[in-house]
Every structure is written in structure tokens, then in C-alpha cells.
MDAnalysis code that builds the backbone (N, CA, C; Angstrom):
import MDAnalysis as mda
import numpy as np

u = mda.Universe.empty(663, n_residues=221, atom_resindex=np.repeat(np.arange(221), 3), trajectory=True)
u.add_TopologyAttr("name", ["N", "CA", "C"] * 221)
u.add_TopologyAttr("resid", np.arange(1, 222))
u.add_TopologyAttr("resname", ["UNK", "UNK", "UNK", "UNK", "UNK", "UNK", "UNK", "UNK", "UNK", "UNK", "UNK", "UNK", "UNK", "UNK", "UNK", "UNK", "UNK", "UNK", "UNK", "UNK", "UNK", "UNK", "UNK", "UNK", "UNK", "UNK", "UNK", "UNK", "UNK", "UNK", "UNK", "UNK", "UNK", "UNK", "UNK", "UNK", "UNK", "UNK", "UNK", "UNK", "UNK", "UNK", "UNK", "UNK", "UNK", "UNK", "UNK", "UNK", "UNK", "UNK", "UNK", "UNK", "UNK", "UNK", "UNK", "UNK", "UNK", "UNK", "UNK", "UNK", "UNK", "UNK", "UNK", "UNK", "UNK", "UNK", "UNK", "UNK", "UNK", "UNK", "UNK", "UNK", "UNK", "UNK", "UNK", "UNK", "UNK", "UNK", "UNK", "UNK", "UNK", "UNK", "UNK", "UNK", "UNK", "UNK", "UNK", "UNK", "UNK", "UNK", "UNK", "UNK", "UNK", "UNK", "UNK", "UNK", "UNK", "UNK", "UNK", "UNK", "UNK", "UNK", "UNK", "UNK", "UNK", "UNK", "UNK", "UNK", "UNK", "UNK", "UNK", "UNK", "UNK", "UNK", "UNK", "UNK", "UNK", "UNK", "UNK", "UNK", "UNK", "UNK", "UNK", "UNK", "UNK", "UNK", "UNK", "UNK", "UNK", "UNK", "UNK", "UNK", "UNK", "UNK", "UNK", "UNK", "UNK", "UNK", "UNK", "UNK", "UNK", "UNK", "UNK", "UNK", "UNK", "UNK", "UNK", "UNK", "UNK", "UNK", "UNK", "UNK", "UNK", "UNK", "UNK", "UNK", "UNK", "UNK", "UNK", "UNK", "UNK", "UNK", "UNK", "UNK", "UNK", "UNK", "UNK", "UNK", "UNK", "UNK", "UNK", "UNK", "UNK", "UNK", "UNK", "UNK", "UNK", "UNK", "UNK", "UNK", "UNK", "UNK", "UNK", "UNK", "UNK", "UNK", "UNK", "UNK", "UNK", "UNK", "UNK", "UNK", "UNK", "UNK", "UNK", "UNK", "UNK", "UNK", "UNK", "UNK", "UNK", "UNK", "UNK", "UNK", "UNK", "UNK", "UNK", "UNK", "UNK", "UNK", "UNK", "UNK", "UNK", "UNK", "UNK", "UNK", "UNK", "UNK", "UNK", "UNK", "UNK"])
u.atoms.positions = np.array([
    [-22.647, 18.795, -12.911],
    [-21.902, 18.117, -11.852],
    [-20.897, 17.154, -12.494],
    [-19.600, 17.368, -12.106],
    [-18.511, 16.287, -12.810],
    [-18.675, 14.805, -12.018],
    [-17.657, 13.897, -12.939],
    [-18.218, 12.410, -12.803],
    [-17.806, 12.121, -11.303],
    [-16.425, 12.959, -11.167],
    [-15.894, 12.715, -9.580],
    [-16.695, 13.554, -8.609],
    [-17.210, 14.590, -8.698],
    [-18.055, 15.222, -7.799],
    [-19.275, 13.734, -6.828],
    [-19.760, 13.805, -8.260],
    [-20.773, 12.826, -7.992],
    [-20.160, 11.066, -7.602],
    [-19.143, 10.931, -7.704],
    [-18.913, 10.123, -7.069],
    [-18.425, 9.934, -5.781],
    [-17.817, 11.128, -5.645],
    [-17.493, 11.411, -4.131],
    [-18.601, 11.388, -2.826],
    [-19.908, 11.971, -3.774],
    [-21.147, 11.699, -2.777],
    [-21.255, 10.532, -2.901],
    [-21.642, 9.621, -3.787],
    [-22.111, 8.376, -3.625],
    [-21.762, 7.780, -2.870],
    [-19.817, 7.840, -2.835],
    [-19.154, 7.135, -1.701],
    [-19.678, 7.859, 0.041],
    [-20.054, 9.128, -0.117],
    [-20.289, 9.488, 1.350],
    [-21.439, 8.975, 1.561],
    [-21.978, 8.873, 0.748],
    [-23.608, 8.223, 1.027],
    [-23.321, 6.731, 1.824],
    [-22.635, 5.966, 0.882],
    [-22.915, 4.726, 1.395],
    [-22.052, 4.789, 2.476],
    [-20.597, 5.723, 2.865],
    [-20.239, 5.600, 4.181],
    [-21.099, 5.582, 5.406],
    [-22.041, 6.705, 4.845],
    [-23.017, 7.303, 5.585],
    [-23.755, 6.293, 6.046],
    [-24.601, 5.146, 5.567],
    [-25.257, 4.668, 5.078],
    [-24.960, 3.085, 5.979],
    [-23.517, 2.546, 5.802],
    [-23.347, 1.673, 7.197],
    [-23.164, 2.230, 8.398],
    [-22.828, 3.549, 8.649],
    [-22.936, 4.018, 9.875],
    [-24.199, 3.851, 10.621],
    [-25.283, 4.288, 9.401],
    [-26.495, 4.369, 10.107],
    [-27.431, 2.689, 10.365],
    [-26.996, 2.180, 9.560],
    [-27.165, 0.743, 9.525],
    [-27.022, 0.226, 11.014],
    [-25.390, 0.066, 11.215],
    [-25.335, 0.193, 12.607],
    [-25.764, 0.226, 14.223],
    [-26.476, 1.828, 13.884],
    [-27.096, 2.484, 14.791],
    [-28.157, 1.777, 15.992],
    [-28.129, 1.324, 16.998],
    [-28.996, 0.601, 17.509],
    [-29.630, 2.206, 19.188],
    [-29.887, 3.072, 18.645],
    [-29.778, 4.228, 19.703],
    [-31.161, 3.970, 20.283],
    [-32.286, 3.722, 19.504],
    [-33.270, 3.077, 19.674],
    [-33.730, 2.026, 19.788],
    [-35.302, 2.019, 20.551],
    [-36.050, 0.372, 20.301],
    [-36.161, -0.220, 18.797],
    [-36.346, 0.767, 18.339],
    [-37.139, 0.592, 16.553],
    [-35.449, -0.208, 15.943],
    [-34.281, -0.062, 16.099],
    [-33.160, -0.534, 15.615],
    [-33.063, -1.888, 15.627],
    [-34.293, -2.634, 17.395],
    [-33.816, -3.849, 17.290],
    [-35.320, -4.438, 16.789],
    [-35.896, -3.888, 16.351],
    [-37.331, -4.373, 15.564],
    [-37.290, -4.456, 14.100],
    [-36.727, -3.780, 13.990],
    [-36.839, -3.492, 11.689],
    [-35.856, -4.717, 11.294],
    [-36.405, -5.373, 10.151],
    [-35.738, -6.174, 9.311],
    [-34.486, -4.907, 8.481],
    [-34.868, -3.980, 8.322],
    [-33.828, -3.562, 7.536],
    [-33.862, -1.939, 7.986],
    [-32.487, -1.734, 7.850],
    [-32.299, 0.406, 8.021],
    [-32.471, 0.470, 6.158],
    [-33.322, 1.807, 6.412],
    [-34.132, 2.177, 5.122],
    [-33.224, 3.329, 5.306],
    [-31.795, 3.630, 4.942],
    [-31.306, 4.747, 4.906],
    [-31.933, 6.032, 3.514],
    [-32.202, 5.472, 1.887],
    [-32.615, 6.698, 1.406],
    [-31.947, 5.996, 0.233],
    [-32.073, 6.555, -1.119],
    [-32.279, 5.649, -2.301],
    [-32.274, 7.105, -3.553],
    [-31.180, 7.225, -3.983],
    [-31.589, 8.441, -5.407],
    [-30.244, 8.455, -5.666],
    [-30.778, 9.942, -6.855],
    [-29.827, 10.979, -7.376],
    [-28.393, 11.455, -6.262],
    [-27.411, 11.515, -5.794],
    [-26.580, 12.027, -4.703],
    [-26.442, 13.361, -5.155],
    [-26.656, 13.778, -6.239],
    [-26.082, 15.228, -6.924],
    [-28.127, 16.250, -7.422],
    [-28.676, 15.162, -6.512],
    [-30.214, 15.544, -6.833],
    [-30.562, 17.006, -6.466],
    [-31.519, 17.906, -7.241],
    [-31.373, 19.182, -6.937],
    [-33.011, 19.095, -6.270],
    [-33.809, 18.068, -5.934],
    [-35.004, 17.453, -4.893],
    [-34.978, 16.399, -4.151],
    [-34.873, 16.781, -2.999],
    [-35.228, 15.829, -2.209],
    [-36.849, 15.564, -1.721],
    [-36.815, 14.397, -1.298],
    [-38.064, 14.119, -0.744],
    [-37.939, 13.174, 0.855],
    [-38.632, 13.925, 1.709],
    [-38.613, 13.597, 2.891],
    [-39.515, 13.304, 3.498],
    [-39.757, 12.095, 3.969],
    [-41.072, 11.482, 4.337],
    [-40.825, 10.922, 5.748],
    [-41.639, 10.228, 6.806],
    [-41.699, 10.843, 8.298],
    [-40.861, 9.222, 8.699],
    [-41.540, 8.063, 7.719],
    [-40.454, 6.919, 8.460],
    [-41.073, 5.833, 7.916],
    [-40.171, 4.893, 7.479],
    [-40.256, 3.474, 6.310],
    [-41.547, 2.658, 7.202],
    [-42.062, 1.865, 5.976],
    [-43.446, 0.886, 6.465],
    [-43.119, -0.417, 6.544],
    [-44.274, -1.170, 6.347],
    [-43.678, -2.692, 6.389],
    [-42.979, -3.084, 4.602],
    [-43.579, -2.396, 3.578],
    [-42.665, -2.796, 2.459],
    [-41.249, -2.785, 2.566],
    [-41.392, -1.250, 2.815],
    [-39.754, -0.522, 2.617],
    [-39.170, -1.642, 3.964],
    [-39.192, -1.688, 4.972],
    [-38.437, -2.276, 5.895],
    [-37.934, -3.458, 5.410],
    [-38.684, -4.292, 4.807],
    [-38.567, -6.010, 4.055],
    [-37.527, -5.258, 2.937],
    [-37.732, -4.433, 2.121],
    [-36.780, -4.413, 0.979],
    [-35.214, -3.769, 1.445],
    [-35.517, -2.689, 2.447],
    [-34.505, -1.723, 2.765],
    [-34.710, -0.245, 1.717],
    [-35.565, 0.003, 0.773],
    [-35.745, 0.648, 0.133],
    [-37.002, 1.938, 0.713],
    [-36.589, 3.072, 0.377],
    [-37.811, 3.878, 1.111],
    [-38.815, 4.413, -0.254],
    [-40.336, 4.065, 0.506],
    [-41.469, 4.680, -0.719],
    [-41.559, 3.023, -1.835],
    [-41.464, 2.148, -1.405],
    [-41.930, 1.374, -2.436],
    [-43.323, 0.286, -2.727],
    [-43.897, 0.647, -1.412],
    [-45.114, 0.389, -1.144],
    [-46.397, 0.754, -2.163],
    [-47.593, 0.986, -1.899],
    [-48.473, 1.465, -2.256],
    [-48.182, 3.112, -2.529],
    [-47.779, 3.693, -1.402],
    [-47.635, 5.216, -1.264],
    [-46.372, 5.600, -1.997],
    [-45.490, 4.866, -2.161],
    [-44.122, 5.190, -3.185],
    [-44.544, 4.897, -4.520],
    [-45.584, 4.298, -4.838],
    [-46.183, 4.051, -6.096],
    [-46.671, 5.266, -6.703],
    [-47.770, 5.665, -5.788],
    [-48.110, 7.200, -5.716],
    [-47.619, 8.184, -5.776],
    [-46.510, 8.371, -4.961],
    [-45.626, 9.157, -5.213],
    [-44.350, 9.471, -6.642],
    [-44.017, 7.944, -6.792],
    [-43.191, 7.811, -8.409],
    [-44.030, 8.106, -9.364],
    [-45.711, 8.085, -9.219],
    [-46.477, 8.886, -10.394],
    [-46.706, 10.253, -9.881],
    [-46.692, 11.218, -8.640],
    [-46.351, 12.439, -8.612],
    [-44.860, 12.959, -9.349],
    [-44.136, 12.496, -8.985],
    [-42.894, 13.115, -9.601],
    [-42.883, 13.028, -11.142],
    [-43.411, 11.857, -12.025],
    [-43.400, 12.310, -13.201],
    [-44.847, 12.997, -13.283],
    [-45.250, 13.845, -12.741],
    [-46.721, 14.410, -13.333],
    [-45.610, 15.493, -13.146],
    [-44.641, 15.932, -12.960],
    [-43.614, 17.202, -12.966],
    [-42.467, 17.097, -13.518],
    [-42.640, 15.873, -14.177],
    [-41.268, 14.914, -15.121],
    [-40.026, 15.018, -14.656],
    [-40.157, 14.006, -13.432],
    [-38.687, 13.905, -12.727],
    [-39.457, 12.673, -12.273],
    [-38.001, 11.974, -13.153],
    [-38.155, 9.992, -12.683],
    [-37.406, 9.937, -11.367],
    [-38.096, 9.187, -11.005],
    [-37.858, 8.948, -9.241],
    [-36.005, 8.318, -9.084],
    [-35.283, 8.246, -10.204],
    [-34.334, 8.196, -10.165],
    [-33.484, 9.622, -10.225],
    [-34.046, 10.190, -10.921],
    [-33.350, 12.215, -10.974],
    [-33.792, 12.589, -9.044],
    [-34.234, 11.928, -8.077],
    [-34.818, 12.824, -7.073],
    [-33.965, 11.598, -5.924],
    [-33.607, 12.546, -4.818],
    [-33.131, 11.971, -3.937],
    [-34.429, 11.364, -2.671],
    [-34.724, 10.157, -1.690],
    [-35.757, 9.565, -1.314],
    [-35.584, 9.481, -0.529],
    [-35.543, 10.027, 0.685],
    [-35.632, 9.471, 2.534],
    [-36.533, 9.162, 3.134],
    [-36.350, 9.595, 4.406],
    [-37.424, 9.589, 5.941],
    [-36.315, 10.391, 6.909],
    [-37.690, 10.509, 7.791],
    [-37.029, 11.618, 8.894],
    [-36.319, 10.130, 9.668],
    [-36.423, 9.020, 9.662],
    [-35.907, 8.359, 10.530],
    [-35.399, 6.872, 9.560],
    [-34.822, 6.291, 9.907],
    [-34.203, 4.769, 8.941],
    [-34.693, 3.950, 9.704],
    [-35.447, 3.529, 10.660],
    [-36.090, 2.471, 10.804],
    [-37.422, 2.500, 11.077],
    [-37.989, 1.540, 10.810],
    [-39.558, 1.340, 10.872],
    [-40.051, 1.564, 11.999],
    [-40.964, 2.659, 12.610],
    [-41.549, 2.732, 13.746],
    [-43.166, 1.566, 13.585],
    [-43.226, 0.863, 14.635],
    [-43.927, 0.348, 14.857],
    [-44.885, -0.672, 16.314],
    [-45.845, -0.509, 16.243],
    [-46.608, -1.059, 17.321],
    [-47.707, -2.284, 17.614],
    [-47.456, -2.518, 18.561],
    [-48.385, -4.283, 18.397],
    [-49.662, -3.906, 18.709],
    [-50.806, -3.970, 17.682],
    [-52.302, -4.503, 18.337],
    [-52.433, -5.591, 17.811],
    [-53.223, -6.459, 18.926],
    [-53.817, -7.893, 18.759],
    [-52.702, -8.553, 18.686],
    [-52.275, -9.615, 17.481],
    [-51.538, -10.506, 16.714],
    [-50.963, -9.597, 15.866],
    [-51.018, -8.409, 15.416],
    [-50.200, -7.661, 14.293],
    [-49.267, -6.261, 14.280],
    [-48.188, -6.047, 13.802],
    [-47.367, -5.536, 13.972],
    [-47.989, -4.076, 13.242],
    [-48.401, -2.911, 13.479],
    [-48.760, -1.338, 12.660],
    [-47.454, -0.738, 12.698],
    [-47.635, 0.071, 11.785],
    [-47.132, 1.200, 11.308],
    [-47.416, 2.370, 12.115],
    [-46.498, 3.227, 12.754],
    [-46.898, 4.217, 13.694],
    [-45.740, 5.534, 13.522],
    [-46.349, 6.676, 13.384],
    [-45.659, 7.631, 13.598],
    [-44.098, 7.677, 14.545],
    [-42.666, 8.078, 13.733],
    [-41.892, 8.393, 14.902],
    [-42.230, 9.119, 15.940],
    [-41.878, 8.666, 17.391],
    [-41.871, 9.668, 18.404],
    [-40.504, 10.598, 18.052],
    [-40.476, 11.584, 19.316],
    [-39.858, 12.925, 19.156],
    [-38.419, 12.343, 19.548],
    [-38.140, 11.336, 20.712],
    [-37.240, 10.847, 20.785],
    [-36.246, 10.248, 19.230],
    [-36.951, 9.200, 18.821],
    [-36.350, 8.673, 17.525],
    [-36.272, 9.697, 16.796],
    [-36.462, 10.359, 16.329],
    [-36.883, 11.372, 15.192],
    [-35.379, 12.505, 15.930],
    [-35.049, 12.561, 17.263],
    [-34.122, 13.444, 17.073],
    [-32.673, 12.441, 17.295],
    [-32.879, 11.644, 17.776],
    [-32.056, 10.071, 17.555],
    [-31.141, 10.244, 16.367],
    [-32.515, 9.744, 15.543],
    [-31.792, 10.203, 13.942],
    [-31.349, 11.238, 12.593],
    [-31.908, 12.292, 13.558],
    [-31.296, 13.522, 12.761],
    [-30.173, 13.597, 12.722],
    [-29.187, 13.150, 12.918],
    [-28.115, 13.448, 12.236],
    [-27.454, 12.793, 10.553],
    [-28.104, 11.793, 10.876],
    [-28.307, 11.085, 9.640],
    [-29.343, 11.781, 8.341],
    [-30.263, 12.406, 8.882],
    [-31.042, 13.073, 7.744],
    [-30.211, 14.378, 7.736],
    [-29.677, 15.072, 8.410],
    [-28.470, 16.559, 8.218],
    [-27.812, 16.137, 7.665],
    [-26.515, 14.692, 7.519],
    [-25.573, 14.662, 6.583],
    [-26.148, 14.090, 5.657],
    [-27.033, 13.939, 5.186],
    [-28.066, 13.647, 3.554],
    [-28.540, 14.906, 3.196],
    [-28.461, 16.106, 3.846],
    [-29.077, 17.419, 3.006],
    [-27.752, 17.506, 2.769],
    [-26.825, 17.813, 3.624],
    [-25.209, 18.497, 3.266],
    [-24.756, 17.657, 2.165],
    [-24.531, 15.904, 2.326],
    [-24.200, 15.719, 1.100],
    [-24.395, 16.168, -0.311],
    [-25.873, 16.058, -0.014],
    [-26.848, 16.016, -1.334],
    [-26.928, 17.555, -1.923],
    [-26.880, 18.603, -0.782],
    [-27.225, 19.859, -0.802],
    [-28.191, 19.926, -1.785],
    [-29.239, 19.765, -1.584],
    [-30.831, 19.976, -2.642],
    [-31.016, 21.226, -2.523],
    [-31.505, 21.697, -4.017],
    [-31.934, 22.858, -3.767],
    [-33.764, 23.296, -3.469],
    [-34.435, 21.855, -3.155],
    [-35.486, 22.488, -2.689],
    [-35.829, 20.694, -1.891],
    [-36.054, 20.916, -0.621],
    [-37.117, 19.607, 0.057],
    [-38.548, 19.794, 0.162],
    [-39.145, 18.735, -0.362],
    [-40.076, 18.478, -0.108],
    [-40.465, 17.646, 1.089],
    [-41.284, 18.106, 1.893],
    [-41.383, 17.156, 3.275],
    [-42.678, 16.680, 3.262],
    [-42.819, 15.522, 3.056],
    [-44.515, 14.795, 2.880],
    [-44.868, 14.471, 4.419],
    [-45.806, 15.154, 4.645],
    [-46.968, 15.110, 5.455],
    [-46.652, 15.320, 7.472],
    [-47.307, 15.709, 8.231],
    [-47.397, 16.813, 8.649],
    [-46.043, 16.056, 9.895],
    [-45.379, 15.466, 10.610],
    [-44.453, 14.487, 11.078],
    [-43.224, 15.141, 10.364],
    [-43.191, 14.563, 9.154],
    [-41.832, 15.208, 8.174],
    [-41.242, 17.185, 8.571],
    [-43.053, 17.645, 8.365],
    [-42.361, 18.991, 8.077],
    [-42.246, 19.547, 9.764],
    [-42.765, 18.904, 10.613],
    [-42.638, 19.228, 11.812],
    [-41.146, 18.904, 12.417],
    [-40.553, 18.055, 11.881],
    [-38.999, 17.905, 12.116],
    [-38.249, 18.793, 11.618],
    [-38.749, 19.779, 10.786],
    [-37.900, 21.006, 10.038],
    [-38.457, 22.080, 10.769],
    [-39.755, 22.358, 10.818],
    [-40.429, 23.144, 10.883],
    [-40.735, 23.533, 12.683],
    [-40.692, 22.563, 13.533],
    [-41.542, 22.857, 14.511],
    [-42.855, 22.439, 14.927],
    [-43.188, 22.079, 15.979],
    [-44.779, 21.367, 16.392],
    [-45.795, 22.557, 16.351],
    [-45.263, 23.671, 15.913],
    [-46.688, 24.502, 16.062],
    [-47.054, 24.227, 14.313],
    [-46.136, 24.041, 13.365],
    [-46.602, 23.877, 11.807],
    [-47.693, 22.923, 12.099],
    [-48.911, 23.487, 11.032],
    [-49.895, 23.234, 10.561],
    [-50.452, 22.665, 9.136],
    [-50.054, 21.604, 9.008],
    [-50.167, 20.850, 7.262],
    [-51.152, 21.106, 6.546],
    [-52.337, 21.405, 7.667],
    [-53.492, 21.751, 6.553],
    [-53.635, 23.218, 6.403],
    [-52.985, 23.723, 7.348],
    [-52.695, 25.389, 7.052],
    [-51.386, 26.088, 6.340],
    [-50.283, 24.987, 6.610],
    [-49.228, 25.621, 5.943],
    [-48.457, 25.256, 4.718],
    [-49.684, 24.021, 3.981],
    [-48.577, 23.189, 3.351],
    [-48.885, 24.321, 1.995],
    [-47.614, 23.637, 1.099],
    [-47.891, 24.872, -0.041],
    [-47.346, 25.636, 0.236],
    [-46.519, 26.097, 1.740],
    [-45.936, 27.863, 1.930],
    [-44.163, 27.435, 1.362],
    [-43.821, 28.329, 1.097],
    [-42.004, 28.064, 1.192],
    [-41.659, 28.770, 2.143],
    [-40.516, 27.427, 2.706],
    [-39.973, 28.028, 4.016],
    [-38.348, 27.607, 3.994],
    [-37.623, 28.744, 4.668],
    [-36.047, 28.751, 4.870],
    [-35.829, 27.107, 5.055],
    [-35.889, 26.397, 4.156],
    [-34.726, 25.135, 4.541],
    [-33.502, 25.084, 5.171],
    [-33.105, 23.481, 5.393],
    [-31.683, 24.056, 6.041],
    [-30.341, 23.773, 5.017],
    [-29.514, 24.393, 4.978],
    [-28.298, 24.420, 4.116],
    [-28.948, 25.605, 3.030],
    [-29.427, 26.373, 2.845],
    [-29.662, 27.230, 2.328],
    [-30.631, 26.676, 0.697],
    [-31.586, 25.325, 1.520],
    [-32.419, 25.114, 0.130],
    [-33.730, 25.688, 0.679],
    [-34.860, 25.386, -0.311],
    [-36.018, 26.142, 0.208],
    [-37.117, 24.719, 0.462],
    [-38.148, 24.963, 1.627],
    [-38.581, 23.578, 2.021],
    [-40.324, 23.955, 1.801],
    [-40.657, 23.242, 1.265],
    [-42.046, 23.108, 1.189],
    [-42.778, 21.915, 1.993],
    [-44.133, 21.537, 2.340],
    [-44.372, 20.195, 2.908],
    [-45.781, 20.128, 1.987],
    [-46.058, 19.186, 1.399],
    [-47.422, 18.801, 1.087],
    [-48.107, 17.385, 1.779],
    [-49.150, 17.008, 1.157],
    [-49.389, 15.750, 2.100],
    [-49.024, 14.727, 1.504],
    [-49.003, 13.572, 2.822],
    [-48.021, 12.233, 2.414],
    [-49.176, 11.263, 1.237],
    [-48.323, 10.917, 0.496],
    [-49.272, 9.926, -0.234],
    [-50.137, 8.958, 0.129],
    [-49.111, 8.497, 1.603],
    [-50.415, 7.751, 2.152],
    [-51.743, 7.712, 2.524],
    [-51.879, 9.893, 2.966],
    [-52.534, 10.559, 3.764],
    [-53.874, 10.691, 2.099],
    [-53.108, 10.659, 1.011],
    [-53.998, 11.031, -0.507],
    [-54.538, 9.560, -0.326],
    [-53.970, 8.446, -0.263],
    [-55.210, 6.960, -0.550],
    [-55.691, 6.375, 0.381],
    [-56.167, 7.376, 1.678],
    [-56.747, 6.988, 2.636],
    [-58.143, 8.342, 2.330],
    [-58.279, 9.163, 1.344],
    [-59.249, 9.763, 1.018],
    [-60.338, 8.942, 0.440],
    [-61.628, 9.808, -0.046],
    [-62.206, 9.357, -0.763],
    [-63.319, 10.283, -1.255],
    [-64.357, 9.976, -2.578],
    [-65.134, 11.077, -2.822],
    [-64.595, 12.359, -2.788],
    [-64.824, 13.264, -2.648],
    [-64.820, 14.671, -2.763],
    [-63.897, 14.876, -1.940],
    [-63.169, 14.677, -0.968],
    [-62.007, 14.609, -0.021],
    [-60.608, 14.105, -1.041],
    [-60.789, 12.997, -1.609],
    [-60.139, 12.848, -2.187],
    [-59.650, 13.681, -3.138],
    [-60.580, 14.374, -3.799],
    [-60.877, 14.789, -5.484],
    [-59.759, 16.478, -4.925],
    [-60.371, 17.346, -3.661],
    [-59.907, 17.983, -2.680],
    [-58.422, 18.081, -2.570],
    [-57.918, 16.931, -1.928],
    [-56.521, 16.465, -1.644],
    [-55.558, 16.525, -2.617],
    [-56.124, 16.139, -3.675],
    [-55.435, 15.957, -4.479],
    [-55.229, 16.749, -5.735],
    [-56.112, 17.897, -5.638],
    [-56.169, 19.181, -6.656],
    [-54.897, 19.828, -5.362],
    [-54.444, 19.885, -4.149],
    [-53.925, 20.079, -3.517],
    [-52.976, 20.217, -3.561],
    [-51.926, 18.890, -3.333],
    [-51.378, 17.968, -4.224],
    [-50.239, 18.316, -4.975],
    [-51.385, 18.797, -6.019],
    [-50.817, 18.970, -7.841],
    [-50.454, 20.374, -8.039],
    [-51.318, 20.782, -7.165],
    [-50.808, 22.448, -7.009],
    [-49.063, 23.018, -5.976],
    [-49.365, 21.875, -5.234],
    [-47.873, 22.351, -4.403],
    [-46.795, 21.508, -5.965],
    [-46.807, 20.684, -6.231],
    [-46.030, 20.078, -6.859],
    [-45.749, 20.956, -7.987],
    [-46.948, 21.855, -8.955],
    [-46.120, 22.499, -9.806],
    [-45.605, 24.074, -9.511],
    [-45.878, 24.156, -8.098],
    [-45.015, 25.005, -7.037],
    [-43.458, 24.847, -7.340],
    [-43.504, 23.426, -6.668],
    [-41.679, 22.939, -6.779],
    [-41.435, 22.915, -8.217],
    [-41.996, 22.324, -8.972],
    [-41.505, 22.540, -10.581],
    [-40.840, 24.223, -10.833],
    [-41.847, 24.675, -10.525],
    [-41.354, 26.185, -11.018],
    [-39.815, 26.639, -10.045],
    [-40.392, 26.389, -8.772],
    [-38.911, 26.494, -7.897],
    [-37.732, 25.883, -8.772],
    [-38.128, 24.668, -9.121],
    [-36.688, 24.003, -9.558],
    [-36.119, 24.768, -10.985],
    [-36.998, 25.304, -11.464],
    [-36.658, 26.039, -13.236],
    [-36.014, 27.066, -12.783],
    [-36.109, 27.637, -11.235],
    [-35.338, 28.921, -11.055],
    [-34.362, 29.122, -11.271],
    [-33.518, 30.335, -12.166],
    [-31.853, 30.033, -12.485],
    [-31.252, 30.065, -10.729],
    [-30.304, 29.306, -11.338],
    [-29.487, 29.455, -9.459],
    [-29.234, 30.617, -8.732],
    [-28.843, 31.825, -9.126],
    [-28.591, 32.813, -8.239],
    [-30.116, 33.064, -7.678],
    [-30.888, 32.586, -8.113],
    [-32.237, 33.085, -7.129],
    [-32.606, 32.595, -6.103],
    [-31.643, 31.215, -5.580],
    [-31.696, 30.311, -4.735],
    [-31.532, 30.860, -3.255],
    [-31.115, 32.520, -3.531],
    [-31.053, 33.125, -2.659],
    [-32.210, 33.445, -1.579],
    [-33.442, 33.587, -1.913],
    [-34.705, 33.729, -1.956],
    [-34.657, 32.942, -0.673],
    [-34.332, 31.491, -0.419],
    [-34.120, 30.762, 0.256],
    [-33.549, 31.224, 1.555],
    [-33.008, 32.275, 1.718],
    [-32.354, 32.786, 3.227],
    [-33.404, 33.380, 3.739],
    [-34.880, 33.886, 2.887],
    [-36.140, 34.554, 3.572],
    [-36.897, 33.540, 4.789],
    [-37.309, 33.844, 5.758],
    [-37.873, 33.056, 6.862],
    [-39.727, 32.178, 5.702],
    [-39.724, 33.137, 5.365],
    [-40.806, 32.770, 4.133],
    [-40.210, 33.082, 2.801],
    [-41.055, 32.002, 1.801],
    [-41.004, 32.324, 0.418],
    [-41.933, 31.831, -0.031],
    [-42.543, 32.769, -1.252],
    [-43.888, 33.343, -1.996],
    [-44.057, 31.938, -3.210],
    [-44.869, 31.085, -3.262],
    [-45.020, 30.377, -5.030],
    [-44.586, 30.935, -6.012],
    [-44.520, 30.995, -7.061],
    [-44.589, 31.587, -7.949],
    [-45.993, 31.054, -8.566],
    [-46.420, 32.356, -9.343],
    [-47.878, 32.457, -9.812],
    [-47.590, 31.462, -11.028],
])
């Protein structure tokens, strides 16, 4: 990728990036300390797509830097890609969240927000054009995928991404340190197996990227 290529995204990014800032289309716009627009590589050939920023990321503006982005920056080098080589979102830029008692939770986007802000996660694949997403945990891949996808049945499959990359979903990191015992041990042989899935995807020479127009696509062994 030349120096101007890649700078040309950067600049669309951050155009991108006060637009979405902006955005007040939702409740969640006038609740979040900060729009968690997405944080990487612009010329990244992985993305990672996760369902919607927590109370860390919201305080920093940064997405994944919590406990579960911890987790996750040691998945990506167990496949040696520093969390700076990989591009970092959410299906949505602001913090979904709900009051019990005295305290503010962390809560799944509804279907509303989540299609609110798709347009903002479409011009981050087009910019970025990745050649493979990863969608952490079952929220994420259901925004690509559809409400009938099944995380504990489908994660691990390759499926037609959009812009012609190929999309996998495994589970969210958060979903790995809320295990434990043998669940854990489970999850996370899981895990490690979709991840050196995408490794091998990513070693593919490019004309095979074609593979990617199949409604399904196979691991490699």
C-alpha cells in the first residue's frame, strides 16, 4: 500500500469519524461520555468487530481497552498481529447502556441503534476494505449475518462478507472471562482454533480472495 493510499484513508477515517461523533439519532448519543468510532491499521487486511463500547472504552473514546481488549490484544498476537497491524470497531459508536439500582450496565445494542449506525460501520469496511472480519460474539455477527445465526453453532464457519471480504464470528472476549473450569478451558480451545482459521485465511495469496463470493467458505485444514 503506497504512503498516499494510506493516507487518503486515514483522512476518510477521521472525516468519517466527526461525522459520527456528531450523530445524536439515538438515546445512547445523549448518554456516552465519548463516540468510540474504531482505532487501527486504515490499510488493515483484519478487521475486528465487536457488538458496542463499555464503560472503559466510552471514558477513553477508544474501542477494546478494557479487561476484554486486553484479552483480545493477547489473541491477536497468539496469531502475531499487534493490535496496531488490525483495524478495531463495534457494530455501534456509542455505549449502550441501562440503569439498575444506583448503577449504570452495560447492555447489548437494540436492533434500532445497531441499524441507526450501520452506516458508519459500511463506510469502515469500504474504507478499510479488509480482507477478512472477524465479528466477536453472537450481536456482532448477527448484524452481518441475520437473527437466525447461531454463535454456538456457527462460529468458526466462513461466510460471504460484505465488500467481497470473508467473515467469520467467534466469541467475544468478554463472553471467554465470564467462563470458568472446564467451560472455560472449552471456550477457549475454541477460540484458538477459529483464530488460526483467520491466520491461514490471511496467508492466502490474493487472487483466492475470491472464495469470498461463496455464500459459505470451508477452514482450511
Amino acid at each position: 500500500m503506497s504512503l498516499s493510499e494510506r493516507a487518503a484513508r486515514t483522512r476518510a477515517l477521521e472525516r468519517a469519524a466527526t461525522v459520527a461523533a456528531a450523530c445524536r439519532k439515538c438515546r445512547i448519543g445523549y448518554t456516552r461520555s465519548n463516540n468510540v468510532y474504531g482505532e487501527g491499521d486504515p490499510c488493515a487486511r483484519l478487521m475486528v468487530v465487536g457488538e458496542g463500547p463499555g464503560e472503559t472504552e466510552d471514558l477513553l473514546g477508544r474501542p477494546f481497552v478494557g479487561r476484554a481488549g486486553q484479552l483480545l490484544d493477547q489473541m491477536l498476537a497468539a496469531i502475531n498481529l499487534p493490535r496496531e497491524d488490525v483495524y478495531i470497531c463495534n457494530t455501534v459508536k456509542c455505549r449502550p447502556t441501562l440503569v439498575e439500582g444506583d448503577k449504570l450496565r452495560n447492555r447489548a445494542p437494540d436492533p434500532s441503534e445497531m441499524t441507526n449506525c450501520r452506516p458508519f460501520l459500511d463506510e469502515q469496511i469500504e474504507i478499510i476494505a479488509p480482507k477478512v472480519i472477524l465479528a466477536l460474539g453472537a450481536p456482532a455477527a448477527k448484524s452481518f449475518l441475520g437473527p437466525q445465526f447461531t454463535i454456538t453453532k456457527q462460529r468458526g464457519t466462513w461466510f460471504a462478507g460484505p465488500n467481497g471480504s470473508a467473515l467469520m464470528a467467534t466469541f467475544h472476549p468478554a463472553y471467554v472471562l465470564r467462563q470458568t473450569g472446564n467451560s472455560m478451558i472449552g471456550v477457549k480451545r475454541d477460540v484458538w482454533t477459529d483464530l488460526k482459521a483467520v491466520r491461514e485465511k490471511l496467508r492466502q495469496p490474493t487472487e483466492l480472495a475470491a472464495e469470498a463470493q461463496q455464500t459459505f467458505l470451508f477452514g482450511d485444514e
